[in-house]
N, C-alpha and C positions, 0 to 999 in steps of 0.2 A: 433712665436707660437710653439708652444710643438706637435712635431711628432708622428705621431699614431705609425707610426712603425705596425710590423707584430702580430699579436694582439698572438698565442701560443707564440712567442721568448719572448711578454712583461710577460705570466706567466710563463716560465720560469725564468725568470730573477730576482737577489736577489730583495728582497720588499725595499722599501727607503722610513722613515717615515721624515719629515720632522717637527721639533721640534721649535714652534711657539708662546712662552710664549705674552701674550699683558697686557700692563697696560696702560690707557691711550695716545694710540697712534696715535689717527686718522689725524696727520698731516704727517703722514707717511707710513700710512696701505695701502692706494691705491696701492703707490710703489711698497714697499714690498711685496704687495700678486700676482701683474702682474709679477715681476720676478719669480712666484712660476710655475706661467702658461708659462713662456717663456723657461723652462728647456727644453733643448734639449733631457735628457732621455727619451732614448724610452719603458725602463720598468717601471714596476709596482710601482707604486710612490703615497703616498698619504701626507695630511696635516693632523700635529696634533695641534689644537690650544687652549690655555688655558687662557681665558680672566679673568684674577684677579682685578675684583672688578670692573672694569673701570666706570669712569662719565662721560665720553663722547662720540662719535658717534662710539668707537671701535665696539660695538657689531652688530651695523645697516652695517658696512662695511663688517665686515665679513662675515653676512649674506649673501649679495648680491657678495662678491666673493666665496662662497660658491657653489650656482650657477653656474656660469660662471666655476669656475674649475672643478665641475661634469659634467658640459657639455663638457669639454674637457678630460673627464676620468681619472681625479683625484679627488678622493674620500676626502671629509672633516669631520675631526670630531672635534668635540666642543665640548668642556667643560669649567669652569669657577663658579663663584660665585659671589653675588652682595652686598656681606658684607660693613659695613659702609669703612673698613678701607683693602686695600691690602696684602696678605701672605707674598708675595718675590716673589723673580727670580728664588730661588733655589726649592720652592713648588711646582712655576706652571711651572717649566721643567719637577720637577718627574710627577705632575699629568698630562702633555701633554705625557710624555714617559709610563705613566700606559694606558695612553685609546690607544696608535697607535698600531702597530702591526705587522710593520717590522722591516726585519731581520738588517739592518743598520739605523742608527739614524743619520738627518742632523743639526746641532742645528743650528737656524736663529733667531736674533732680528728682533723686526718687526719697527723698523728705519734704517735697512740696506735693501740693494739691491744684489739677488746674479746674477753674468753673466751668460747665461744662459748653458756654459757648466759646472757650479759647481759641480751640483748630479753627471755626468759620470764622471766626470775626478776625483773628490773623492774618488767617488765608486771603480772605477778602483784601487786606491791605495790602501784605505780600504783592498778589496779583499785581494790582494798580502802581506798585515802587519796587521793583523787579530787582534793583541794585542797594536795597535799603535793605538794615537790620530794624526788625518789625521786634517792638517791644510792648510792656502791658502798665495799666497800673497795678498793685501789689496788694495783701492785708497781710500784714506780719501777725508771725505767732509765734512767742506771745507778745497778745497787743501794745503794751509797753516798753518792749525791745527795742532800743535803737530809734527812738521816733522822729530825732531830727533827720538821719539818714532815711529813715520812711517819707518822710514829709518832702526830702529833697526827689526820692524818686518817684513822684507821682505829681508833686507841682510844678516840678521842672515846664515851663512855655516851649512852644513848639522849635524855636530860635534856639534855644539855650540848649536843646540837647546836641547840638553843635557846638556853642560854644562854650561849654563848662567839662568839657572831656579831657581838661587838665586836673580836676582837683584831685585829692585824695579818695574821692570817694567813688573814684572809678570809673568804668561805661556809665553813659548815662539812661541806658536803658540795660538793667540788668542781667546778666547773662541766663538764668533759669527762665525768665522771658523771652527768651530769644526764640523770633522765626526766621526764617529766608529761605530763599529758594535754593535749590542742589547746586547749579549753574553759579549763583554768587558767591556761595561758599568755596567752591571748587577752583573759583577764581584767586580765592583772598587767602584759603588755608594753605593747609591743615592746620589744627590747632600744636601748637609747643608739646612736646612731649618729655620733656624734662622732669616731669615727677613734681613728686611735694615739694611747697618752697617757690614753685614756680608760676606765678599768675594769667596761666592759659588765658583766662577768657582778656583782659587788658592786653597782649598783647598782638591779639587775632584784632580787637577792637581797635588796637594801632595800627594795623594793616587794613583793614578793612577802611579808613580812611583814610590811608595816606595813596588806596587806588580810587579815591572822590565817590565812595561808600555815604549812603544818607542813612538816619536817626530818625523813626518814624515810634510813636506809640500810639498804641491802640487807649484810650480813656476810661477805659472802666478796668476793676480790677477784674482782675482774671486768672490768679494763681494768690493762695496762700502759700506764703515766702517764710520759712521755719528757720527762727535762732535756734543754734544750741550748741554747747561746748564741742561738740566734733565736726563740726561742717568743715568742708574742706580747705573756705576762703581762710579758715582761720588759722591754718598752716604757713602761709605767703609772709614774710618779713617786710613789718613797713619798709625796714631800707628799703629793702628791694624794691618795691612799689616806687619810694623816692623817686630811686637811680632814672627811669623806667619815665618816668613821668617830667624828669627835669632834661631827659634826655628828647623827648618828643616836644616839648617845649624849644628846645632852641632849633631842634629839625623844621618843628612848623610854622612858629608866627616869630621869631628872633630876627633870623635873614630879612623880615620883612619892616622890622624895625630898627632907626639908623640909632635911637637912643629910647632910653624908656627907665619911671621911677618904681619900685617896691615899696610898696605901702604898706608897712610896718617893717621900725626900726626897733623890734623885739626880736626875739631869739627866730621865729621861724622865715622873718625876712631876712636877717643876717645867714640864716643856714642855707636859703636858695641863692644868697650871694656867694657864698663860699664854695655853691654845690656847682656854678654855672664856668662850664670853659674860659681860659683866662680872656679871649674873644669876645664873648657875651659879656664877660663882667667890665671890658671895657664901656660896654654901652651903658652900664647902669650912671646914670649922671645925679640920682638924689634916693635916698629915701626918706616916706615923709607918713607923717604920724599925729594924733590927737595931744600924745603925752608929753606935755611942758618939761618933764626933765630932759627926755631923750633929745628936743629941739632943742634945749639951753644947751647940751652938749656941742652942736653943733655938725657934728662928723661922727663917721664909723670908720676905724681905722683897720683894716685887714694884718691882723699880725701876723699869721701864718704865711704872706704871700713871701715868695720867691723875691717880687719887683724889688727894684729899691729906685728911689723912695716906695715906699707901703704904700699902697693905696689910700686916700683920705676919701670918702664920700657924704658930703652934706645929709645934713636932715633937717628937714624942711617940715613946715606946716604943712600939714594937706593941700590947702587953700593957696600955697604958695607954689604949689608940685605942676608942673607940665606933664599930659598925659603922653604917651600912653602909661596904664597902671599896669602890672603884674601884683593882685591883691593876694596878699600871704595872710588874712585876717578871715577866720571861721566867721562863714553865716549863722545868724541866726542866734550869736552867742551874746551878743552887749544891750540885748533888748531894744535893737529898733536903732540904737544912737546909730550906728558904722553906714547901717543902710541909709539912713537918713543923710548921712554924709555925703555918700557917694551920687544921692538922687539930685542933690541939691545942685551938684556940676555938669548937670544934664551933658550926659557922656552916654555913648553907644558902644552896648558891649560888643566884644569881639573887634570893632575897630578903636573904641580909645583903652577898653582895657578885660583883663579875662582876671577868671579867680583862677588861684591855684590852689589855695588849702583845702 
């Protein structure tokens, strides 16, 4: 249960809104809204919840912990509409972050669970990194869900969640983790309102660093992160994610590169050659790979291009490749061999090379 605590130190203390989009949730709201009331912080804390459209018992649930959380002195406010059809994720965050009122903002799906020292130990970091998105580590459910992407967001090193904010696999501190203060949101958003299909949180997250936005997590997990056939992220079309991802690539580290190789000459490094402005692709000077056929080939000929001559691009041995790399090659998948490759060229990421897959 959430600690009174000394009721001047609670209004002293920074305000913490808690950022509560629902659509449809009521196999999960129970949950989610008792870890609201289990928060250990002792200050000034309130819910902002924004019920989009929903047709099922979201709204009667909320009611009733509405209740129960005033009675424990946290304040809820409600908002929402009962339109045929739902806005997005990215509407009912801005419109949950328009009606709340404090100075730091906690964003929570309402099919997750957060532990209940999340708000303090957040808060605390927030404070200290005033222009950072404050992230957490995770426990998925269920436990076997997606483990490589588990395992990526929570080993991530402190470095790399900087520079791995190319792959496919998104922010590198997940968006249901997400804190920050009012002030840096305000600065960086609103979030995309574009509806289904549309990847709010990756694109606030492109924004949010391309204004020199920092990547901080907090190390313990702090929120059970729930798989399951309706989650929202699972709307968003990888193209689209591609588009989105190869286009932030050549915005941020391309310009700052006069040449550079793709390390894999299989289908997903020929797709980011085909996907990059005919500019960029100028730069690509080799791809280079493990597999002895694709070297005996020699070249990657671009047939679809425009040019004439077609483009011909070497492929190269790894060991023969000049960095910097753009690695088109999933971690974590060839048992050990890929990384061992790349350790062996003692290279520093973000300046000799970043992942993208």
């Amino acid at each position: 249960m959430r600690a009174s605590g000394d009721p001047a130190a609670a209004a002293a203390a920074p305000h913490v809104s808690v950022i509560l989009p629902v659509h449809n949730a009521e196999l999960w709201l129970d949950e989610c809204l008792e870890s609201v009331l289990q928060q250990d912080f002792e200050g000034a804390m309130e819910l902002s919840v924004f019920n989009d459209a929903s047709k099922d018992k979201s709204a009667a649930i909320i009611d009733k912990w509405k209740v129960k959380l005033e009675g424990s002195g946290i304040p809820v406010v409600i908002g929402g509409h009962d339109s045929a059809s739902p806005r997005g994720v990215g509407y009912s965050k801005n419109q949950a972050i328009a009606q709340s009122s404090g100075s730091y903002l906690c964003f929570l799906d309402s099919d997750d669970v957060m532990m209940p020292q999340r708000v303090r130990l957040q808060l605390e970091a927030a404070a200290q990194h005033p222009t950072s998105i404050i992230g957490c580590q995770v426990r998925r459910e269920p436990p076997d869900s997606t483990e490589r992407y588990t395992r990526w967001i929570n080993q991530l090193a402190p470095d790399q969640l900087l520079t791995q904010v190319f792959t496919s696999n998104g922010p590198t501190v997940i968006m249901p983790t997400w804190f920050c203060s009012r002030a840096w949101f305000s600065h960086v958003g609103p979030f995309d309102e574009g509806g289904q299909g549309v990847p709010e949180d990756l694109l606030f997250f492109h924004n949010h660093l391309r204004k020199g936005g920092g990547v901080i997590r907090v190390d313990q997990s702090l929120l059970l992160y729930r798989y399951h056939p309706n989650a929202a992220t699972r709307s968003v079309l990888e193209t689209t994610i591609w588009t989105h991802r190869v286009r932030f690539l050549e915005e941020r580290v391309l310009p700052h590169w006069a040449a550079f190789t793709i390390w894999n000459a299989g289908r997903q490094g020929r797709r980011l050659y085909r996907s990059l402005t005919a500019e960029a692709r100028r730069k690509v000077v080799a791809f280079c790979d493990v597999d002895e056929k694709k070297i005996r080939k020699g070249f990657y000929c671009y047939e679809d291009s425009q040019e004439r001559p077609k483009p011909r691009v070497p492929i190269l041995h790894f060991r023969a490749a000049r960095p910097p790399f753009v690695i088109c090659v999933k971690l974590d998948l060839t048992g050990g061999a890929f990384e061992d490759n790349l350790r062996s060229l003692h290279l520093q990421e973000g300046r000799d090379f970043l992942h993208f897959s």
